[in-house]
CHARMM internal coordinates of N, CA and C (Angstrom, degrees):
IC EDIT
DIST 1 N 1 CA 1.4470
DIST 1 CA 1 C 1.5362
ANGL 1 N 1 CA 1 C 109.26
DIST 1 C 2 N 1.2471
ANGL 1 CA 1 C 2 N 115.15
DIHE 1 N 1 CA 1 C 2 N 146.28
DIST 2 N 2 CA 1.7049
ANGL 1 C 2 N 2 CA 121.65
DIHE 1 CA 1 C 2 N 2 CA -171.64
DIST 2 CA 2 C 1.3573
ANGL 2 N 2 CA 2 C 99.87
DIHE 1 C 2 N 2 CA 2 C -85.52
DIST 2 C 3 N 1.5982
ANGL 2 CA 2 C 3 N 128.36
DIHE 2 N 2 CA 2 C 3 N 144.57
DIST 3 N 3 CA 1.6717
ANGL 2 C 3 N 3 CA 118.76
DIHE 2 CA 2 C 3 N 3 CA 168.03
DIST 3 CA 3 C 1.3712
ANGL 3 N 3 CA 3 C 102.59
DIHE 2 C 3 N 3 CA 3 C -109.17
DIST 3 C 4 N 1.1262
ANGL 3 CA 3 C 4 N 115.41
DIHE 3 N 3 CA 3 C 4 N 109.82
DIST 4 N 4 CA 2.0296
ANGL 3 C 4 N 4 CA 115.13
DIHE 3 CA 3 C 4 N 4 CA 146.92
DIST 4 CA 4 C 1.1007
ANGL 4 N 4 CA 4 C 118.02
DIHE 3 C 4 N 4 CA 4 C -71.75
DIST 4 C 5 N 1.7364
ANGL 4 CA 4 C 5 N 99.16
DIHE 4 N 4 CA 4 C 5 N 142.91
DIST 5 N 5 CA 1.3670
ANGL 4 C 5 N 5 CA 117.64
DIHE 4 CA 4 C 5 N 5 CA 151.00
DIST 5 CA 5 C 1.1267
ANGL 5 N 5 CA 5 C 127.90
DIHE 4 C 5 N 5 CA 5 C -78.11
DIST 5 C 6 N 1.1643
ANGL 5 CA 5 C 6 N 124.06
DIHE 5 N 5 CA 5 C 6 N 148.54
DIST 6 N 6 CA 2.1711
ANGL 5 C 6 N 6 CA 119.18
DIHE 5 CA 5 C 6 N 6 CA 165.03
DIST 6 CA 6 C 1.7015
ANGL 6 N 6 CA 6 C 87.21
DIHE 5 C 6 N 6 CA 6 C -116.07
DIST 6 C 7 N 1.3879
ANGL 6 CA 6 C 7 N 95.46
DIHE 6 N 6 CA 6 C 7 N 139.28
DIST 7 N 7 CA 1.4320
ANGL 6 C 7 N 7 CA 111.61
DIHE 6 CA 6 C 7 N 7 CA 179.44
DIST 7 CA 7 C 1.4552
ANGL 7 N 7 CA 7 C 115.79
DIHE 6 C 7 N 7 CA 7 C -152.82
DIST 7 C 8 N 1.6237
ANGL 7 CA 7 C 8 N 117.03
DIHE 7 N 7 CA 7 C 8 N 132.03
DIST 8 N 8 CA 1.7088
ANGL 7 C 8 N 8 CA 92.72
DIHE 7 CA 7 C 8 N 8 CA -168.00
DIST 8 CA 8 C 1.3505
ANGL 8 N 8 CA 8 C 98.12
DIHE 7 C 8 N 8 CA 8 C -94.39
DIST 8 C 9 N 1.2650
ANGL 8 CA 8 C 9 N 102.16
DIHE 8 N 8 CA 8 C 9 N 173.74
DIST 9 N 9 CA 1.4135
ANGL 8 C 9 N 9 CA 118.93
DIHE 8 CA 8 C 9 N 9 CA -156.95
DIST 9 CA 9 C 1.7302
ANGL 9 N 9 CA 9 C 101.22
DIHE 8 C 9 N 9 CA 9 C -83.66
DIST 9 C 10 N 1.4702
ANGL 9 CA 9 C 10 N 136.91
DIHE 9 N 9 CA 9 C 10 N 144.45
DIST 10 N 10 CA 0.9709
ANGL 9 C 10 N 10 CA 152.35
DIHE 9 CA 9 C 10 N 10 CA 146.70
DIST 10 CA 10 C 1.5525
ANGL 10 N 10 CA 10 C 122.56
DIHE 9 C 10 N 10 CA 10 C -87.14
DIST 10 C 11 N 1.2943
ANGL 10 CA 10 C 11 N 91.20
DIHE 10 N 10 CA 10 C 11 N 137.11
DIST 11 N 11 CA 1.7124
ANGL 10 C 11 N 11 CA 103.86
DIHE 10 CA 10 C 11 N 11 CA 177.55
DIST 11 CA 11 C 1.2300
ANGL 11 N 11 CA 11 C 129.62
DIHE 10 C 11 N 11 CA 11 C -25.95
DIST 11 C 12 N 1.6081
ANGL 11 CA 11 C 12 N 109.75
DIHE 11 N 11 CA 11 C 12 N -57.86
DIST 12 N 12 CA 1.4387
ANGL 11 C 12 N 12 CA 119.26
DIHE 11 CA 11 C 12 N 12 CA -174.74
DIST 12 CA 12 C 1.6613
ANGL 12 N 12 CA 12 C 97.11
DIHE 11 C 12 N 12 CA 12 C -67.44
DIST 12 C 13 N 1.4413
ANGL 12 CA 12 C 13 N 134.07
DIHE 12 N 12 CA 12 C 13 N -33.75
DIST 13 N 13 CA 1.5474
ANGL 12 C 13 N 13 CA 129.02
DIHE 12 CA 12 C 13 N 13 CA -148.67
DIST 13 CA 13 C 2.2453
ANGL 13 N 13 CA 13 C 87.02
DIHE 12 C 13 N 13 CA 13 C -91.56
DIST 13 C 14 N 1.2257
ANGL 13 CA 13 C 14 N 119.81
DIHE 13 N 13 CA 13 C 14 N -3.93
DIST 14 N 14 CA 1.5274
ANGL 13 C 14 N 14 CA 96.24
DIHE 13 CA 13 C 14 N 14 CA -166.75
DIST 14 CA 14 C 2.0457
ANGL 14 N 14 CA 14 C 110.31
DIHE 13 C 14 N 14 CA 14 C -57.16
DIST 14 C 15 N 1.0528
ANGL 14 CA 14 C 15 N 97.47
DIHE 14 N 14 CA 14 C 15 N 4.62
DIST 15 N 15 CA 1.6632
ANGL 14 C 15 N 15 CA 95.55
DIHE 14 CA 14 C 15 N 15 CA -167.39
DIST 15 CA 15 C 1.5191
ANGL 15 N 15 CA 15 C 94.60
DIHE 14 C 15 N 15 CA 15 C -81.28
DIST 15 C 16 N 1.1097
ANGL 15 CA 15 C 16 N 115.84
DIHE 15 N 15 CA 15 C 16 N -25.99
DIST 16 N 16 CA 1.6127
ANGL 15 C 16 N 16 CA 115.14
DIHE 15 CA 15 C 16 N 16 CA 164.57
DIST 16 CA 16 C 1.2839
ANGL 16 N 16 CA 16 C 132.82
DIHE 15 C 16 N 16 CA 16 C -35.93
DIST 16 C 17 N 1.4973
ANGL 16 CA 16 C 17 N 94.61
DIHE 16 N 16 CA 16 C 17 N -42.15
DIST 17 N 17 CA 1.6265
ANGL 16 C 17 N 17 CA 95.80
DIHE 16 CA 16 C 17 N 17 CA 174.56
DIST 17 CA 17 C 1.6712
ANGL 17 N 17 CA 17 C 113.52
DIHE 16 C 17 N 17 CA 17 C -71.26
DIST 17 C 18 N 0.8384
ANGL 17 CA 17 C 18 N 108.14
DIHE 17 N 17 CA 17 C 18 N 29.13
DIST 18 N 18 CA 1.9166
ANGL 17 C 18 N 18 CA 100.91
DIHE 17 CA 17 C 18 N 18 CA -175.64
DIST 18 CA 18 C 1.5278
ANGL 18 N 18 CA 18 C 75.57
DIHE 17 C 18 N 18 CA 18 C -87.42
DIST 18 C 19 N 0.9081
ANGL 18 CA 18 C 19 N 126.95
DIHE 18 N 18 CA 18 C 19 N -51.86
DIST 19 N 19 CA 1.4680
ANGL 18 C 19 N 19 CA 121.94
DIHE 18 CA 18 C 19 N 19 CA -147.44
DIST 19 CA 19 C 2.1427
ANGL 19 N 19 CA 19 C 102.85
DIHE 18 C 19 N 19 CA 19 C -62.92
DIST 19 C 20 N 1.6345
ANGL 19 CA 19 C 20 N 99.92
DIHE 19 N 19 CA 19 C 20 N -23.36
DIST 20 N 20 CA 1.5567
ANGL 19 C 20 N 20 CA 89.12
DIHE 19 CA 19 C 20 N 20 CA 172.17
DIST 20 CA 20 C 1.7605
ANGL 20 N 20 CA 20 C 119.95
DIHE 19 C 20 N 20 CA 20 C -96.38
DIST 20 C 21 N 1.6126
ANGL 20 CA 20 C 21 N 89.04
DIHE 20 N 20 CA 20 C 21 N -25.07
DIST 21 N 21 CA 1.8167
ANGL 20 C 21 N 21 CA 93.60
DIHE 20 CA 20 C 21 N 21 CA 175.26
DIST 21 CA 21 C 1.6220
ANGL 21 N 21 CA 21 C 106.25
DIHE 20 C 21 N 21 CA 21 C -130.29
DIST 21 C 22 N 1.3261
ANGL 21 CA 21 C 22 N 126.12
DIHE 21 N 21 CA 21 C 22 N 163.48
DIST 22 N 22 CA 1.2032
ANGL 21 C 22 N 22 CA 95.20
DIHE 21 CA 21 C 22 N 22 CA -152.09
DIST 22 CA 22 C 2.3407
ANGL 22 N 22 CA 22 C 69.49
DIHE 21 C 22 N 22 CA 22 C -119.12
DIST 22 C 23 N 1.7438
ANGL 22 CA 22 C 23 N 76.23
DIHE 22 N 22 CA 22 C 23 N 126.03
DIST 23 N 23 CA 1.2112
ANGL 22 C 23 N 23 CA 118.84
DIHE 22 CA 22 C 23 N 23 CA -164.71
DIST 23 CA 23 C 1.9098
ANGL 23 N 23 CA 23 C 102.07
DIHE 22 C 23 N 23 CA 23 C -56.64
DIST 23 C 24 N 1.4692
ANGL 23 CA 23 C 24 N 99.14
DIHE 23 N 23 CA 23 C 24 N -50.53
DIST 24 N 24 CA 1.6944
ANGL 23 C 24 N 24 CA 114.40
DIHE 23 CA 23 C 24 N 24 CA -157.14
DIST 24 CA 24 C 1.5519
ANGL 24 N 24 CA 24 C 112.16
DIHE 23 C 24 N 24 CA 24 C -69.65
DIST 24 C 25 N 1.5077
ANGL 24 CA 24 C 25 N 106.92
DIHE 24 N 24 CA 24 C 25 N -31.14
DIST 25 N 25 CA 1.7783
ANGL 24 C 25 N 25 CA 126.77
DIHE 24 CA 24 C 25 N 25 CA 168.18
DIST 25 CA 25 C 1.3415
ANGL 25 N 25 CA 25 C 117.39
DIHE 24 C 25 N 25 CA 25 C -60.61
DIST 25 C 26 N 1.7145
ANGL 25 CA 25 C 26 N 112.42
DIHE 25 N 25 CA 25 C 26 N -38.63
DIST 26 N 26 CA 1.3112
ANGL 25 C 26 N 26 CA 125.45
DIHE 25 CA 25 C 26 N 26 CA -161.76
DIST 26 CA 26 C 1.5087
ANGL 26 N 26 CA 26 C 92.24
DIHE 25 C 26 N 26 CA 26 C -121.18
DIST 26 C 27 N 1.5044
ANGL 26 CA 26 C 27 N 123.50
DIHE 26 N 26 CA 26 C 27 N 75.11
DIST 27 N 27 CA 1.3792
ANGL 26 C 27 N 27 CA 134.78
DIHE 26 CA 26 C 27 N 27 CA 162.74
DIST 27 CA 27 C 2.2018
ANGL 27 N 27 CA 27 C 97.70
DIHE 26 C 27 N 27 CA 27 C -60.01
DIST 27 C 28 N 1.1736
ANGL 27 CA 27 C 28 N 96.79
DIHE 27 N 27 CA 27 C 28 N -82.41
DIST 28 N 28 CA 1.7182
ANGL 27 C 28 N 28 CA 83.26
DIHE 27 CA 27 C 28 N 28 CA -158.11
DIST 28 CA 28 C 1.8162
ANGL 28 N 28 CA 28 C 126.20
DIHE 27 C 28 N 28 CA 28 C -53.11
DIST 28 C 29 N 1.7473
ANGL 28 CA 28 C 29 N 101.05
DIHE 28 N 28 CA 28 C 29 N -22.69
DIST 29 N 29 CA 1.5481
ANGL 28 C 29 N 29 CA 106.89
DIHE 28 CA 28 C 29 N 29 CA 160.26
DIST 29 CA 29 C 1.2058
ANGL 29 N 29 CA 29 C 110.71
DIHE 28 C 29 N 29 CA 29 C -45.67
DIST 29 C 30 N 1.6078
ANGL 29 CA 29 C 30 N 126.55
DIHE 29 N 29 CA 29 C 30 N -83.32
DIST 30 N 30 CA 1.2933
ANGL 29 C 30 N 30 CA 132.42
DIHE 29 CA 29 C 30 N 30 CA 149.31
DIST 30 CA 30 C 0.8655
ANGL 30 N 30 CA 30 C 138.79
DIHE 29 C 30 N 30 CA 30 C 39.80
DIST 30 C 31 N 1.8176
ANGL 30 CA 30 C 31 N 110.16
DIHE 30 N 30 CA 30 C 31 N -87.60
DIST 31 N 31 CA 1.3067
ANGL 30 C 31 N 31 CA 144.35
DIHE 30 CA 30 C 31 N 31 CA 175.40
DIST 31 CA 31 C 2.0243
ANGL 31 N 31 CA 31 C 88.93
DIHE 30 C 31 N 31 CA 31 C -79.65
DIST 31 C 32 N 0.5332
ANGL 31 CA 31 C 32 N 126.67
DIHE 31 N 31 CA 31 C 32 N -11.22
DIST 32 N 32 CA 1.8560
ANGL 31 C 32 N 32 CA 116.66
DIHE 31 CA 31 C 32 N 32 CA -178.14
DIST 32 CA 32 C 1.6925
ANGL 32 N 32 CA 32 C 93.59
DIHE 31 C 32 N 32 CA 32 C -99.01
DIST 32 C 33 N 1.2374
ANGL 32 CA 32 C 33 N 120.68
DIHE 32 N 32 CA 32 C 33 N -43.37
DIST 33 N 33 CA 1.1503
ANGL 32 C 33 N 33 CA 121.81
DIHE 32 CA 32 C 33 N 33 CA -171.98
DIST 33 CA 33 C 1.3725
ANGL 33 N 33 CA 33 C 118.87
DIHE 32 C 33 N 33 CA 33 C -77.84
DIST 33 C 34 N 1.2242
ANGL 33 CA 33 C 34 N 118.27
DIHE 33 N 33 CA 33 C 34 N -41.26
DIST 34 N 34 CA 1.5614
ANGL 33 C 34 N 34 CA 122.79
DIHE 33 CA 33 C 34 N 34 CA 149.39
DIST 34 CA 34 C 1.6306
ANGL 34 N 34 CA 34 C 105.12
DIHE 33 C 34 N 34 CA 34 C -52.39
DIST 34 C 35 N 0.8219
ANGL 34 CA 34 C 35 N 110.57
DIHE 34 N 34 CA 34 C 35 N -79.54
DIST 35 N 35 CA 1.9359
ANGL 34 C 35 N 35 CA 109.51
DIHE 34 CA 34 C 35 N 35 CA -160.08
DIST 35 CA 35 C 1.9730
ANGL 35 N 35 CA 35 C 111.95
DIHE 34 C 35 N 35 CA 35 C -41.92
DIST 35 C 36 N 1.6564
ANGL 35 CA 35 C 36 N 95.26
DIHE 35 N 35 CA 35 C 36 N -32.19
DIST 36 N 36 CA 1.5802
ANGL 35 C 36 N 36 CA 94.19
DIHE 35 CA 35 C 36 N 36 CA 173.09
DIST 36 CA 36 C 1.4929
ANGL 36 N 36 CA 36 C 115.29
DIHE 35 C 36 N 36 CA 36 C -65.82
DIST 36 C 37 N 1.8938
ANGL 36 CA 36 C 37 N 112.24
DIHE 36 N 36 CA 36 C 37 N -40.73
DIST 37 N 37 CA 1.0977
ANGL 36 C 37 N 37 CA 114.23
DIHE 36 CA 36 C 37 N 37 CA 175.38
DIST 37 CA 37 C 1.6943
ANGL 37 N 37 CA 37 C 119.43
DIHE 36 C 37 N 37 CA 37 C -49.97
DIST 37 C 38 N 1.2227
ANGL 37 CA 37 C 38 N 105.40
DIHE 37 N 37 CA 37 C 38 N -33.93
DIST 38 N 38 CA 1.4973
ANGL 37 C 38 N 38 CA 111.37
DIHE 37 CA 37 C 38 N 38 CA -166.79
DIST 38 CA 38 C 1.5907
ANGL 38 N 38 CA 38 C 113.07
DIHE 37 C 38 N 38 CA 38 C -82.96
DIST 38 C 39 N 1.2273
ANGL 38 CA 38 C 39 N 117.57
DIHE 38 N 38 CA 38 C 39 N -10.57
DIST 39 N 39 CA 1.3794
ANGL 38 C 39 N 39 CA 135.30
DIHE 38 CA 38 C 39 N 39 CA 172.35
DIST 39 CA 39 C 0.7485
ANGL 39 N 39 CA 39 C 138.06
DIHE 38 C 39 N 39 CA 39 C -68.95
DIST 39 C 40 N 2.0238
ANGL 39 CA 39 C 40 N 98.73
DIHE 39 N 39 CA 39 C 40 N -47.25
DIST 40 N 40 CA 1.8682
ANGL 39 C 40 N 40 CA 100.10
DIHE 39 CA 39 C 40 N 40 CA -175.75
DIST 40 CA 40 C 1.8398
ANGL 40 N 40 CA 40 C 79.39
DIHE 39 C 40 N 40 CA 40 C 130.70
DIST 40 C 41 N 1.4055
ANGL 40 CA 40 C 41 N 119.84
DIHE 40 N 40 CA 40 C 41 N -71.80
DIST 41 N 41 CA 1.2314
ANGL 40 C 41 N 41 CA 139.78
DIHE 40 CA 40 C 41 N 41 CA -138.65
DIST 41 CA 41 C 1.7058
ANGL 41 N 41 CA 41 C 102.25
DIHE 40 C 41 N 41 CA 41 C -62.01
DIST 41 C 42 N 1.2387
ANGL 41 CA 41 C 42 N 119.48
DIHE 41 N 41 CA 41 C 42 N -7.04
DIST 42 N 42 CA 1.6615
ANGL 41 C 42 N 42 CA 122.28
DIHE 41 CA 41 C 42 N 42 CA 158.01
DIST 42 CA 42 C 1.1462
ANGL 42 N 42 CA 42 C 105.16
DIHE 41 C 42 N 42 CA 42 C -130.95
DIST 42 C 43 N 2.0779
ANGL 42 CA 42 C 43 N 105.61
DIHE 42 N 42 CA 42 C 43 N 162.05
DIST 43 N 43 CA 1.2489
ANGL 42 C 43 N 43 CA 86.04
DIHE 42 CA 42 C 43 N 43 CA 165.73
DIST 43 CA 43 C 1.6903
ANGL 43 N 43 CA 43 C 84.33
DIHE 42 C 43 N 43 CA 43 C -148.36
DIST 43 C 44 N 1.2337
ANGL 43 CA 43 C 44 N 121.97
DIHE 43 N 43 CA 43 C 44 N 141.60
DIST 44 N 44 CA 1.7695
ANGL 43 C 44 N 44 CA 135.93
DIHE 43 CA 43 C 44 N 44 CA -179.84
DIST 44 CA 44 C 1.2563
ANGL 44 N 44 CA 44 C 105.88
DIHE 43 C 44 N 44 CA 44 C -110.99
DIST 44 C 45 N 1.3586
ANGL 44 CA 44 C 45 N 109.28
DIHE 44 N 44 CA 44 C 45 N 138.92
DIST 45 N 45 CA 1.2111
ANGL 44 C 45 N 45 CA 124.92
DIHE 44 CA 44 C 45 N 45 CA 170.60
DIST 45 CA 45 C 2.1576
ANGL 45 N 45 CA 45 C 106.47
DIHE 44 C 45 N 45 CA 45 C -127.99
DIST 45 C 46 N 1.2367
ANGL 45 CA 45 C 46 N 69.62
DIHE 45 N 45 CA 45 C 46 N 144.39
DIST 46 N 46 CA 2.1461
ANGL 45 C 46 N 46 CA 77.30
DIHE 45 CA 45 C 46 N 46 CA -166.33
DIST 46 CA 46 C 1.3798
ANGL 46 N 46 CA 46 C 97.01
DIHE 45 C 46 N 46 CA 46 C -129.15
END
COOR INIT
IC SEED 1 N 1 CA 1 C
IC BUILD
């Protein structure tokens, strides 16, 4: 059987998510999705 982790996401790692949405198309999501991260106002777990 495979084991996962759940881990929330840190600031420096949000570039990670390119790999689920593709980050470079969606500049102002992005930048909203970073800036919430940096706030408080989201929180991801990967």
């Amino acid at each position: 059987m495979i084991s996962y982790e759940i881990k929330k996401l840190k600031l420096d790692d949000c570039d990670k998510c390119s790999n689920i949405w593709d980050m470079e198309n969606n500049p102002k999501m992005a930048k909203m999705f970073y800036d919430e991260l940096a706030s408080g106002n989201r929180i991801t777990f990967i």
